[in-house]
C-alpha positions as a printed Julia matrix, in Angstrom:
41×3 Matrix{Float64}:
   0.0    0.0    0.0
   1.19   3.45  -0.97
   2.08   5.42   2.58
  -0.93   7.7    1.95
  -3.36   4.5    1.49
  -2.17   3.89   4.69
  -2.95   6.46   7.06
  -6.21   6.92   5.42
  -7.41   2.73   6.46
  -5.34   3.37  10.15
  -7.53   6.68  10.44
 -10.44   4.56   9.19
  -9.81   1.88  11.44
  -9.46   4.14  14.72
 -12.37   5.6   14.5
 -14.22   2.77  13.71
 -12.53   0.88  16.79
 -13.98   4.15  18.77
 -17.59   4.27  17.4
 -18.26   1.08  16.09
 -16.01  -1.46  16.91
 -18.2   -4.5   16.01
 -17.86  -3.41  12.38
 -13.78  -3.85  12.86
 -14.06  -7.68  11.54
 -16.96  -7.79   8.9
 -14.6   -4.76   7.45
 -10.92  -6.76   8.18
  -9.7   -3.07   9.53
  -8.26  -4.59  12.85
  -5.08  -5.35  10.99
  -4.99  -1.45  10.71
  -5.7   -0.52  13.99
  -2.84  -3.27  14.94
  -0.63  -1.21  12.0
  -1.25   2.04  13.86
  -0.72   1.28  17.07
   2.42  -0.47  16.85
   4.08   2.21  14.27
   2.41   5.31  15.15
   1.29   6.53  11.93
């Protein structure tokens, strides 16, 4: 993924985590929450 894809699915993923986290699997965006919290985009 280009860097910029990135950030965009980690920001994606945090909020989702935050607001709705039961849509985290059904949208496979835990692996970018796990991306973003281990390398601080």
């Amino acid at each position: 993924l280009k860097e910029n894809d990135r950030i965009v699915l980690g920001t994606v993923a945090y909020y989702t985590s935050q607001y709705y986290p039961e849509l985290l699997d059904s949208l496979d965006l835990s692996y970018y929450l796990y991306l973003i919290e281990n390398e601080k985009l």
